[in-house]
Structure formats: C-alpha cells, structure tokens
N, C-alpha and C positions, 0 to 999 in steps of 0.2 A: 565439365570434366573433358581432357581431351581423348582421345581414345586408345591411346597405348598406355594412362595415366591411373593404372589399376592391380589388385593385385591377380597373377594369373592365379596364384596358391589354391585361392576358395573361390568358385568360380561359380557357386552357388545361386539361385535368384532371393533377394531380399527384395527388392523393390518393386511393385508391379507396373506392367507396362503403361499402364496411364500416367504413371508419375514418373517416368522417363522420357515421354512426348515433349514435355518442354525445351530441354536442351537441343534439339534439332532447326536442321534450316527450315526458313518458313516453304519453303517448296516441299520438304516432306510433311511437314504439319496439314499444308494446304491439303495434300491428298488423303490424307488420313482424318478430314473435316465432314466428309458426305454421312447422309443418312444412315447408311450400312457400314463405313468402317469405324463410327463410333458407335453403334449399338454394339458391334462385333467386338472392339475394345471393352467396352463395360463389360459385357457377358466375360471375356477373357478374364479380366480383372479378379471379376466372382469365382470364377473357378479356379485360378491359380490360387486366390486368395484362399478357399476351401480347401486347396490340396496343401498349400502349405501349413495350417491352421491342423492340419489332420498329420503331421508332419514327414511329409512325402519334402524329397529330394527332388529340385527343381533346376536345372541346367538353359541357360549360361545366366550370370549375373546381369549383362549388359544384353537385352535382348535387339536391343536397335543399333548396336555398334558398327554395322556396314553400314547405316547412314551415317554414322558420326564423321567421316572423312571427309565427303564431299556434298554438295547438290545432286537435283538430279540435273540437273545440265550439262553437269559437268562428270558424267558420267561417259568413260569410253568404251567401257568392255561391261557385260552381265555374264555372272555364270552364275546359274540356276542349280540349289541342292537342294535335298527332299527337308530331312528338320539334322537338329543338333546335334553330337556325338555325346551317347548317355554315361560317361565315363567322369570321373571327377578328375578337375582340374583340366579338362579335353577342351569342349567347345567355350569357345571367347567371341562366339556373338558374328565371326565370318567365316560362311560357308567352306565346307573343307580343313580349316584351318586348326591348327593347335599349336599350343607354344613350343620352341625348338626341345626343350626337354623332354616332352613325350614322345616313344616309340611312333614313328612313322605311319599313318591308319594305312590300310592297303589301296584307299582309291587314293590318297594322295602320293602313295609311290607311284604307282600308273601313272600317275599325271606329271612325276618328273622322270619318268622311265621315257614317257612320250619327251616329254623338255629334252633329256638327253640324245635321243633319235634325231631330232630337228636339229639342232647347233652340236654337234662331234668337235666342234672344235673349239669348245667352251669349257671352261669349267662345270660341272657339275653345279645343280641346284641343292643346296644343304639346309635351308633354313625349312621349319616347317609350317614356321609363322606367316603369314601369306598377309601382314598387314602392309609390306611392300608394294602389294600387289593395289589394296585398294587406296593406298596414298596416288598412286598413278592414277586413277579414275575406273579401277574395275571393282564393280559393286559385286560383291560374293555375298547373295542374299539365299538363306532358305525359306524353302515355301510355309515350313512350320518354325516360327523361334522357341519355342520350349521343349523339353521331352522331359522326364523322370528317368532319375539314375536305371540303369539296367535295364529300361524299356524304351527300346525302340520305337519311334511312329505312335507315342502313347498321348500325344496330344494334336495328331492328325486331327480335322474335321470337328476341331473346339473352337473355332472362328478364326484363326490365323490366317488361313487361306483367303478369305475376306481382304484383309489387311495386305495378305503380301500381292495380290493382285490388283489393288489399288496402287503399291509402290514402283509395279512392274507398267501400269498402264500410264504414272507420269513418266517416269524413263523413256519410254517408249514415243510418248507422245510430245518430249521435247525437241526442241531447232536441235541438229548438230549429229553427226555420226557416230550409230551406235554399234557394236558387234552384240549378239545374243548367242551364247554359248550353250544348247540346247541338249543336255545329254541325259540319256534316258529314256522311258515313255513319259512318265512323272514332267519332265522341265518341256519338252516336247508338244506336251498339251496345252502350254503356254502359248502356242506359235498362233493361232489364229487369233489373240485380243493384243500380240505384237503387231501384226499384220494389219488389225482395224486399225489402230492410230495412226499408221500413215506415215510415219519419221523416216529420217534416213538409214535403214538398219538394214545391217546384213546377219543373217540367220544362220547357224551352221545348226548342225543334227551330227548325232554319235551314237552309239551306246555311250549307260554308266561307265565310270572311268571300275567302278567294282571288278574285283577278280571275278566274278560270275558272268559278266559280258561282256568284260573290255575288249575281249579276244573275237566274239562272236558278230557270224553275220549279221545279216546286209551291212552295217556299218561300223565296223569295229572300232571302237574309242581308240587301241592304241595302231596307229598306223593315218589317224585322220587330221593328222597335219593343220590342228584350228589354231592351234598360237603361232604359229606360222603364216596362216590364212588371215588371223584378224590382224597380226600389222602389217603385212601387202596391203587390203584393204584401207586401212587406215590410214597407212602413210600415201596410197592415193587420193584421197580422200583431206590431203592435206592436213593429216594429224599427226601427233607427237606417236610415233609406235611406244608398245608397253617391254620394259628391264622384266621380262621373264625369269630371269636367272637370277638376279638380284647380286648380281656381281659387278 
C-alpha cells in the first residue's frame, strides 16, 4: 500500500504492528531485526491485541506510515513527537499531522504561526496534512505509535520506545546530512544516542511547539528559527532544502 492510499475516515488500528513490518524498506526491517526490538514487537503485538479483543479504540490504523515514504538514508529532516492524537479520524501515522479536514491541533498552529514569522512574504501554510513534508525526506515519527481514544500517553512505556529508538538510531547512524528537530524534554532526551552514532547531523532544541511552552524560556519554540535553520544547514551541506509551505 502506498501511504496516502487509505481511508483517513476510520483511522482506527485493525492490524497489529507485526503484520505491518512487511511492507517497509529493508533498512527499517533491518533495524527493527535485533533481539529487543522484536521481543518489544511481540510483547506490543500481545497487548494491542488484548486491548483490542477487550474492545478499546485504538489510533492510527497505519502505525508505521512515516516509514512508508522513504529509507532511512534518505531521510533529511526528523521531528520528534511524544505519541498519536487520541481523537478519531486525527492521527494518520505522522507525527503532528492530521488530515486538512480536521480543526487545526494547537502545536500544529504554532508550528505554522512560526512558518508564517520565517517567510512574510509567502503565502500562508494551509494544509494540515504534513504528508508533503515527509515525501521530501522529513520523517515525523512519534516516540509512541499507538494511544486509545480519549487517552493520552496511554500506551507510553508498552514497548514502543524500544522500537522508536532503534528507528532513530539507523537514521542517525546513516552516510548523509541529517537535521534533528528536538523540541521538548521528551524529543530532547533523544540527543545523546543521536550524538553516539556519529553521522553528519545538526541538532536544534526548542520548547514543545504546545501552547503551554512554546512561548517559555530559555528556549522558546516560537521565535527559534529551526525551518529556517535546517535548510541554511542543508543547502550548505549540499542538499535539496525542504517546500515548508507547500506552496
């Protein structure tokens, strides 16, 4: 399946994530091969399986869909979010993202409140779907893929994190220039097993783009100039910059 090739309508999970592993490039398969991130799969497996079975509401359908776009090689930008948005029909499997029908979430206005700060002399960014973003090579992965309707962070620390820092540590550890978009303490905490692998990546730090910090010191998410940051970087670096705007 390719990855816009679904419906956003029911956004529901029917399939568990073991039986969505197949369709990926063999670069994500490869990392998700070790001892701990298939024991960490199984155990997931079990328990989405049991919460479904018991029938709890499980979000997004497509739990691995920021791989479906690219490699990690081919990976130019990362932005790091916590887990999915527990709302039906919300999360579609990329961090931040929802389809343009749905109401705006408040960290993805931030994030084009900041877009609009950087380029004045652009059009506005309108769409909310952000799968623009990772057609370019920006993987928008959360550190958790599942949550249960109306609960937030309800499947933090059920083995996900396993998983998602094995897919941060190929990224990372590939040839080629990467941006790490690090906002938060949560994506933050990430920084020093970016740093072990040793690749060519530039780091930014922010606050959450969230109305509860984006304003607040030491590093205010709106005013910190990082899509701006990573294609100067980038395009030094001899790379294609990323259509922020999607205009």
């Amino acid at each position: 399946m390719t990855p816009d090739l679904f419906d956003t309508a029911d956004n529901r999970l029917a399939d568990l994530p073991g039986q969505q592993i197949g369709s990926l490039d063999s670069g994500w398969r490869s990392a998700l091969q070790t001892p701990a991130t298939r024991l960490a799969l199984a155990k997931l497996d079990t328990f989405l399986g049991t919460r479904l079975a018991a029938g709890a509401t499980i979000y997004p359908a497509r739990v691995f869909r920021a791989l479906e776009y690219l490699p990690p090689q081919d990976v130019r930008v990362v932005i790091l979010g916590q887990d999915p948005y527990h709302g039906p029909g919300q999360a579609q499997g990329l961090a931040f993202s929802v389809p343009d029908q749905c109401p705006t979430p408040p960290s993805l206005r931030n994030m084009f409140a900041e877009l609009a700060r950087l380029y004045p002399g652009r059009p506005a960014r309108r769409r909310n779907d952000l799968s623009d973003w990772a057609r370019q090579g920006v993987l928008l992965l959360n550190a958790t893929l599942t949550v249960e309707h109306g609960q937030a962070g309800s499947h933090a620390r059920k083995g996900w994190e396993t998983i998602t820092d094995a897919l941060i540590d190929a990224v990372a550890a590939t040839q080629g220039p990467k941006v790490f978009m690090l906002w938060g303490n949560h994506a933050q905490g990430k920084q020093p097993r970016i740093e072990a692998a040793g690749g060519t990546n530039l780091i930014l730090r922010a606050n959450h783009p969230s109305p509860l910090s984006a304003r607040r010191p030491p590093r205010p998410f709106l005013g910190c100039g990082h899509f701006e940051q990573a294609n100067a970087w980038l395009a030094a670096q001899g790379c294609t910059q990323i259509d922020w705007l999607g205009t």
